[in-house]
N, C-alpha and C positions, 0 to 999 in steps of 0.2 A: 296569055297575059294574066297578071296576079287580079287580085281583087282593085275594085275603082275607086274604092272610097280613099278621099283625100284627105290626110291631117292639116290642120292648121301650120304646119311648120315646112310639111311638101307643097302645102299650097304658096304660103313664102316664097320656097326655091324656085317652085314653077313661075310666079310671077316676076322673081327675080332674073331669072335665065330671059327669060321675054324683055325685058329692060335692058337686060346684056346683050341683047340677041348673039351676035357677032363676039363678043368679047366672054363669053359665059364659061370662066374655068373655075376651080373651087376656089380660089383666094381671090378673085375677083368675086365672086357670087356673097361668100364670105364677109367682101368690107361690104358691099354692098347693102348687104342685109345688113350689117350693124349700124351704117347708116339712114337707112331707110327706118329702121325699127327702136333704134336707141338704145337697141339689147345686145350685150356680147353673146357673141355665138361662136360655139369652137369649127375649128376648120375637119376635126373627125365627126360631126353632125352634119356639116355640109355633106362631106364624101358619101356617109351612111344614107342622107336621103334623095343625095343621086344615083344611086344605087338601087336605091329604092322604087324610087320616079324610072330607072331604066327598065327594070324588071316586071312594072307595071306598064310598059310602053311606053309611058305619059313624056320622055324624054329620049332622045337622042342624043350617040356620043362620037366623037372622032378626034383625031390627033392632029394638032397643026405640025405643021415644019419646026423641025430643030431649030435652034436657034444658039447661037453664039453667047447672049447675053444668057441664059440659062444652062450654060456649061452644058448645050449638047440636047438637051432633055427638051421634050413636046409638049405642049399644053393636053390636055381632056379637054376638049370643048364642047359644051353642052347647047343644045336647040329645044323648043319645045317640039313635040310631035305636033299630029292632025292630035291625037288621043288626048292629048295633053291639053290641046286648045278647048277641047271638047269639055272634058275634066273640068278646067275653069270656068267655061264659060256654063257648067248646069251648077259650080258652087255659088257663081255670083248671082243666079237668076232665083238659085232656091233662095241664099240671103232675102233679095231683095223679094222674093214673096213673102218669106214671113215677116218683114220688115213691112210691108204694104197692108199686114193684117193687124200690126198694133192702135188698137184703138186710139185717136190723139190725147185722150185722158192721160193715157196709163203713165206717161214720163211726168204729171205737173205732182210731182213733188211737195207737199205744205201747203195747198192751196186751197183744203177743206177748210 
């Protein structure tokens, strides 16, 4: 397995593909994320950071069934692994530790 450190943008997809569970192929992950984020995102950064997520473990991939409405062709469907889960779940914990350590001052803004 590659290295474990998550980008902000693999971290996305992983939380995206979680959201999709069952439905998680690039053009779904794709709208997905541009709805969730408000940000267009092209569907060759999806590919590249599933690609990325698989070669790091963090994700799993397999082919659905042919399909007639897609001239024939399978979906990639993506899952997140155990790794993957693992992965999210020490991003969101270290967040919320440093998060935990900002003194309540530091966000009051003009209030000297």
């Amino acid at each position: 397995m590659k290295g474990t450190h998550l980008g902000e943008f693999e971290e996305l997809v992983l939380l995206t593909v979680a959201i999709l569970y069952d439905e998680a192929y690039g053009l779904a992950i794709q709208r997905e994320m541009e709805r969730q984020t408000k940000r267009s995102i092209s569907i060759g950064a999806v590919h590249a950071a599933c690609n990325r997520l698989s070669d790091k473990g963090f994700l799993e991939a397999k082919f659905s069934e042919a399909s007639q409405k897609r001239g024939g062709k399978r979906k990639k469907l993506y899952t997140v692994s155990y790794a993957g889960q693992q992965a999210l779940t020490h991003a969101r914990d270290l967040r919320q530790q440093l998060w935990d350590q900002i003194p309540g001052t530091a966000f009051q803004f003009g209030l000297t």
